[in-house]
N, C-alpha and C positions, 0 to 999 in steps of 0.2 A: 383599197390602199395597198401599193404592194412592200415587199419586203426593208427596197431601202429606205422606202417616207415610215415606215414601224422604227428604223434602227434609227433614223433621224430625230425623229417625236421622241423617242426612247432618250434617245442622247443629250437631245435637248432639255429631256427635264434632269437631269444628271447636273447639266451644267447649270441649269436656275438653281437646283437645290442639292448643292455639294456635301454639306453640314452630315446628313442623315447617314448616305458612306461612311463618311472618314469617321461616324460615332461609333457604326457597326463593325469597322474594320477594326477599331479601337479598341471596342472591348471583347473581339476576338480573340487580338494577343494577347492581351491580359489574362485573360480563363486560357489559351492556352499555354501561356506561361507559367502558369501558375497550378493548370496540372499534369504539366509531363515531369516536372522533379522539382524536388530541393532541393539540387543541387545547385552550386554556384560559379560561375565562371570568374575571371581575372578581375575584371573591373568590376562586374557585379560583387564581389569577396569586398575588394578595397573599398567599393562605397559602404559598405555595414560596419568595417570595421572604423572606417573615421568617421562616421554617423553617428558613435559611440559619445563624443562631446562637439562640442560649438568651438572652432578655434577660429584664427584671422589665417590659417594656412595650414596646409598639410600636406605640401613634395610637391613633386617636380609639374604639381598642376595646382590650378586658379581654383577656388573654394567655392563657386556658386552652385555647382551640382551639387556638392556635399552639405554646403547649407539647405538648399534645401532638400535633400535627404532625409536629413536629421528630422526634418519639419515633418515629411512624411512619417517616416519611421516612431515620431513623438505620437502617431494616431494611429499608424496599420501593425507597430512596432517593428525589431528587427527582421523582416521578413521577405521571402520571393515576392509574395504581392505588394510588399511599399516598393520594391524594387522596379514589377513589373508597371505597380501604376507610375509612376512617376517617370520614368523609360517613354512611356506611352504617349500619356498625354503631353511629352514635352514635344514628341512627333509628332501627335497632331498639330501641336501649337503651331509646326514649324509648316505646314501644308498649309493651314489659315493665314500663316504670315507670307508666305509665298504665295496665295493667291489674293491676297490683298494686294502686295506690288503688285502683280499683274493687272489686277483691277485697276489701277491708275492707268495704266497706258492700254488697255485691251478690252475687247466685249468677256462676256463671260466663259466663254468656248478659251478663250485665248489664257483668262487668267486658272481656269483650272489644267489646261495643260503646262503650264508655267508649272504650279503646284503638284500634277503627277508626274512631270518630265523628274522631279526631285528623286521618285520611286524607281524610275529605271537609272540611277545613278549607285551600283553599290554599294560606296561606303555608306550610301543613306539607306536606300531599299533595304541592304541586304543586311551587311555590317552591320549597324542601329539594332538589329534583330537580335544578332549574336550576341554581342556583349561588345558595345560603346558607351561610353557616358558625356564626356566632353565634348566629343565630336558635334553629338546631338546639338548639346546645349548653343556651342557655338553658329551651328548652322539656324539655329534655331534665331538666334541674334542678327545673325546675317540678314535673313530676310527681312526682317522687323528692322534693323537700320537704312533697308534701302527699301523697302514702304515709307518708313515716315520720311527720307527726303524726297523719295518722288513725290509726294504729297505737298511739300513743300512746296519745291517747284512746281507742281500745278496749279496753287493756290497758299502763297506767301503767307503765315499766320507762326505767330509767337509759343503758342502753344504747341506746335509740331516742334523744334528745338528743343524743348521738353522731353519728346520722345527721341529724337536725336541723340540729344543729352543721356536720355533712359540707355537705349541700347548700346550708347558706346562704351557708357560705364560696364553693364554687365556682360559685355561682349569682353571687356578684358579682363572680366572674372571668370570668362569662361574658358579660354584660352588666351595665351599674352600673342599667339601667330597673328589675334583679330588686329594688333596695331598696326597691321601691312596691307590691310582689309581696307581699315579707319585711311593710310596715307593715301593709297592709290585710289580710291574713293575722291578724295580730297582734292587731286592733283588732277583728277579727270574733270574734277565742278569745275578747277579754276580755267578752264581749258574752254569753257562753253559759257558765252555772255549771259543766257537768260539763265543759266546755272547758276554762275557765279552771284550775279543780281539778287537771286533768290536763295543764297546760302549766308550772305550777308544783309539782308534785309533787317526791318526792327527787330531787336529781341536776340541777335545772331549769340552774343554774349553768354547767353541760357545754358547753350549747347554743350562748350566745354566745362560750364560750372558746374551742369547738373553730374557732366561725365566723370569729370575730376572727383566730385564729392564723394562719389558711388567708388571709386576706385581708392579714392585715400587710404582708408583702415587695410586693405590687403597689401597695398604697397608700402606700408609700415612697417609689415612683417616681410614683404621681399625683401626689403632694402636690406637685411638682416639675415636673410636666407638666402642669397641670390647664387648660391653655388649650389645648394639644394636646388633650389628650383630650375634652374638653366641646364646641369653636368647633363643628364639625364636623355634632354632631347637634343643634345651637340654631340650625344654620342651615338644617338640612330642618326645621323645626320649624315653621318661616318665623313667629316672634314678631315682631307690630308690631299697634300701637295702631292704625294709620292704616286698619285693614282692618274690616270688620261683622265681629259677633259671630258673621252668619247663616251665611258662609263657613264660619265654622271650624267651627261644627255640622252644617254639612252636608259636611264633612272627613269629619268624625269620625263620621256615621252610616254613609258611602261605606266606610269602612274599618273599620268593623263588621260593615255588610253585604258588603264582601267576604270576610271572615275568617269569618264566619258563616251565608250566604247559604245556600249550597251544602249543608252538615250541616240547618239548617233545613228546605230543600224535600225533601231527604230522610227526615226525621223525619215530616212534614205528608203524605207519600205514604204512609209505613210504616203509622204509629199512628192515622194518621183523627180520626176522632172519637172516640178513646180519650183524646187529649191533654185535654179537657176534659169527657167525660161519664162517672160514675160509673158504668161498665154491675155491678159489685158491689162490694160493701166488700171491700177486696182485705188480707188480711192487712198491717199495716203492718209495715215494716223497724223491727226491734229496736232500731236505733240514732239511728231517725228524729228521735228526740224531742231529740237536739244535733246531728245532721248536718247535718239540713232548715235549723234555723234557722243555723248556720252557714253551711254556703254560700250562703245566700239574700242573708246581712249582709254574707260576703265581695262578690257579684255586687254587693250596694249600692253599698259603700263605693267597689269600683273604678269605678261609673258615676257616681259623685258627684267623685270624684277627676277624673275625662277630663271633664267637665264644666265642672269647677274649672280646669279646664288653658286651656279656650277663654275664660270668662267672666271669668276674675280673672285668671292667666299673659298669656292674650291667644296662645294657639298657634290658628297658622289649617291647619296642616297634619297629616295624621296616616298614618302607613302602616302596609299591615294585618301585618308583621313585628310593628310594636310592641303590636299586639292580641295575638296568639298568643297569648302565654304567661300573660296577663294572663287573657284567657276562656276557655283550655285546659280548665276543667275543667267549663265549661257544661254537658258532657255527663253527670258525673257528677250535677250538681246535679239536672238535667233526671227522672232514674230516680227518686233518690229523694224527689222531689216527686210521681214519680206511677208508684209502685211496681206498679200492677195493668199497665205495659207490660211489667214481667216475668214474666209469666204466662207459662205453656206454653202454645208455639202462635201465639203475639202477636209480630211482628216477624220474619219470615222476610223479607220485602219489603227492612229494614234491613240484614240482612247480604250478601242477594243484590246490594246499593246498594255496598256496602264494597267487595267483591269484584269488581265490575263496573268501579269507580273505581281500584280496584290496576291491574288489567290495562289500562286506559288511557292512565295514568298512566304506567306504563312503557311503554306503545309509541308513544308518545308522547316522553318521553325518547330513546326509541333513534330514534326518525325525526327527532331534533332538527336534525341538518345537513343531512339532506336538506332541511328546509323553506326552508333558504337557496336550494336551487336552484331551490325551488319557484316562490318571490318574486324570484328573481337577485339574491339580496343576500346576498352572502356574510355571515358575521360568525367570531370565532375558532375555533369547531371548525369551521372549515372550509377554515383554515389547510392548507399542506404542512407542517407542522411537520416530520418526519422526510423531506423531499425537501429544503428547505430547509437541515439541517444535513449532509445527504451533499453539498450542491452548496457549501458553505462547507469544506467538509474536503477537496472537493477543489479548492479554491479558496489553500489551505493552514491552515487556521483550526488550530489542536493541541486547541482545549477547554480550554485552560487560560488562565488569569486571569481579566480581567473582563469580562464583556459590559455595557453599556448602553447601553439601550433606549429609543425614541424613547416608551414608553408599559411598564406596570410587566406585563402579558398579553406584549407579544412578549419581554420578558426573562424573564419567568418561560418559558417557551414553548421557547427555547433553554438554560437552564439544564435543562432537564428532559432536555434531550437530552444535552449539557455538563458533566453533575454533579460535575467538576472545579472548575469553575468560579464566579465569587460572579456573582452577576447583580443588576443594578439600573436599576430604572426611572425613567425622569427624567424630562419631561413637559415645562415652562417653562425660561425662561432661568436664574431663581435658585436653581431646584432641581437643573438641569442643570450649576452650575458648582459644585456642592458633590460633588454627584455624580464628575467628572472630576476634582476635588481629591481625592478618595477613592480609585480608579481610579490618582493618580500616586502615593501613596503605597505603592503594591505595586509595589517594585523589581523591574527585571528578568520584568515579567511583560506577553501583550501585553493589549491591549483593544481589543476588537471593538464598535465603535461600529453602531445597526443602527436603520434606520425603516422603518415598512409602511406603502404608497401608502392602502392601503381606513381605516386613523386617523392623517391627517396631522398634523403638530403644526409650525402655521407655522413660518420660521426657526431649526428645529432645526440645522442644519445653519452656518446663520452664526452662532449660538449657539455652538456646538463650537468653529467657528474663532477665536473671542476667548478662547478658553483653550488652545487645541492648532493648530501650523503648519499653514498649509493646506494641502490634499493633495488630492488627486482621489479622490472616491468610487467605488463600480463598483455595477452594478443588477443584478438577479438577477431573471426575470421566474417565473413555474414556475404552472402550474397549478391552481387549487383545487380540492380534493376534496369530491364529491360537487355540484358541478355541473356544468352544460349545456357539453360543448366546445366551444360556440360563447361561453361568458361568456370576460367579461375577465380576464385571470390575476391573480394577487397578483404584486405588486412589491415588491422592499424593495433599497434601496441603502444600502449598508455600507460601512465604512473601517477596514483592519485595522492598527493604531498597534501597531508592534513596538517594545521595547525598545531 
């Protein structure tokens, strides 16, 4: 047997049993998450710190990752590993749901590259890695709403509207962008007869009742929050009249081409000149004849949309998070436009790409703190966090009451250590005195006030003192991990207000 029937046999059973990878790749990240630091980045901080209670809202994003956060963090507590598991398995979840749509319209070759095509897409491969939460979630949704209507359409049943229903609701708990997902989705059924037939069959009613229901309670608290939740992302959005149109389209190509680049030259290495030459009439997919032109109208209308956004909204700005979930499914489109790439034998070069992009992607990941020492620039995983809360406890710190933090990463950071304790991050002056009105209203408990030299946050400190006596601070110098012992150490000066 020679070399290529080994990589083929190989490949093949890859594609029969996908499940065993994605477990192993899974709890890869995880252990390796979980032991290069405790340290915390942006959004890893923000989910601990509102994981702290159960609300219907909490800023300028939808509550489903945070609920379930909380749910994690109720069994692994405040920690990297609820953080990492749940980081984790929501990316697998999102590789199963994307290779289930592809299962409806493709052999299994076809629907696992659908599934790894996701990996060579940054904001998912790479991004997800670093520190995403939302994004996941919603991508994660994404697929899972257009499984269950392919499914549909392939065979009409009441209980798929069910999950229809499921995903739209928590696709706008995960992000509110997915309502642009939900219309152009929608506008594309009604465009294709055996679509349409099949989005409206018995039971079609399911879909928005289940959606709607699942989304009530948070939009209870939008409707009440809606300048919270909206300023925030109209202001990366960076809308203004006063700018060229040519900016914003060259935004917006920049962040297509980021989100897409990568999958692309990969594709252009794999398939050759198979992407455009008919080398034979290749059996066409059975289902071609509504899928093709569906997602072809979907891929439309969403570039007609982002188009809309620069020339008539007036957005100059665009990031490839908010692509994702939107071209997620390019790759499914991509196969069954040009089904003779699933031919046996064709694309070995693509999965070897997939594969290739795992493993670096992870060790990559795991060498993330080293690369501070690499550069001498520290950043939070490379924090003492756990030298840091032994040198506070022997300082007399108990872990109990409140800590706040000069920045919402070192409270999260110390709550993790702390899990006694609420933690909150204050940043300015007006935020900082709501903060410490917060902080006095827990009788009898102390509060550990705390800043780090490497994210200073001017006049924090005379900020404190027009709310709380003055007092003299103490500094704590301790070494960062995983750099040069010759770098400058971390600092953070603290003041412990006792009851």
């Amino acid at each position: 047997m020679n070399s290529s029937s080994n990589s083929q046999d190989w490949q093949q059973k890859l594609y029969e049993r996908p499940w065993l990878g994605l477990l192993l790749l899974t709890l890869a990240h995880i252990v390796s998450r979980v032991v290069i630091s405790s340290g915390m980045k942006w959004d890893e901080s923000e989910q601990i710190l509102w994981a702290q209670s159960l609300a219907l809202g909490y800023g300028p994003q939808p509550p489903l990752y945070t609920w379930m956060q909380w749910a994690v963090c109720q069994l692994l507590g405040p920690s990297v590993l609820a953080l990492a598991v749940l980081k984790h398995i929501l990316i697998a979840v999102t590789y199963c749901l994307a290779w289930l749509a592809g299962r409806q319209l493709l052999n299994e070759k076809g629907a696992w590259w659908v599934a790894g095509s996701l990996l060579l897409m940054p904001p998912f491969g790479w991004d997800s890695l670093r520190d995403q939460t939302h994004t996941v979630m919603v991508t994660a949704m994404t697929m899972g709403l257009w499984w269950a209507v392919l499914r549909q359409i392939k065979a009409p049943s009441a209980i798929n509207f069910l999950w229809i229903g499921l995903f739209c609701g928590l696709g706008m708990l995960s992000k509110y962008s997915y309502a642009m997902l939900i219309a152009a989705l929608f506008i594309a059924s009604m465009t294709v007869a055996q679509v349409r037939s099949a989005i409206f069959s018995k039971g079609w009613w399911l879909a928005p009742l289940v959606g709607l229901l699942i989304f009530a309670p948070h939009a209870t608290w939008l409707a009440s929050h809606w300048g919270m939740a909206t300023t925030e992302t109209v202001q990366k959005m960076s809308i203004s009249t006063e700018v060229s149109h040519l900016k914003g389209l060259g935004n917006l190509a920049k962040a297509l081409l980021a989100t897409l680049g990568l999958w692309l030259i990969a594709v252009l290495l794999s398939y050759r000149s198979r992407l455009w030459k008919s080398t034979a009439a290749p059996q066409p997919l059975a289902t071609s004849n509504w899928a093709k032109p569906l997602l072809q109208r979907y891929l439309l209308i969403i570039a007609a949309c982002l188009l809309g956004m620069v020339l008539v909204a007036d957005v100059t700005d665009f990031k490839q998070r908010w692509m994702l979930p939107l071209m997620a499914i390019a790759p499914l489109a991509l196969y069954v436009w040009r089904p003779a790439l699933l031919e046996p034998g064709v694309g070995r070069a693509f999965t070897g790409i997939v594969i290739l992009f795992a493993l670096v992607f992870l060790t990559m990941a795991t060498l993330r703190p080293w690369q501070g020492g690499r550069k001498n620039d520290p950043d939070e995983l490379n924090h003492p966090v756990k030298a840091l809360a032994a040198q506070l406890r022997d300082a007399g710190y108990s872990g109990q009451g409140v800590i706040v933090g000069s920045d919402h990463m070192i409270a999260a950071m110390l709550h993790s250590q702390f899990p006694s304790s609420y933690a909150l991050g204050c940043t300015d002056g007006k935020q900082l005195q709501q903060c410490l009105g917060q902080a006095k209203q827990t009788k009898d408990q102390p509060v550990l006030l705390i800043t780090r030299a490497d994210k200073p946050a001017p006049h924090w400190w005379d900020d404190v003192f027009t709310v709380l006596p003055q007092a003299s601070t103490q500094t704590l110098s301790i070494p960062f991990e995983k750099m040069p012992a010759s770098a400058t150490p971390a600092q953070y000066q603290y003041l412990w207000v006792t009851p």
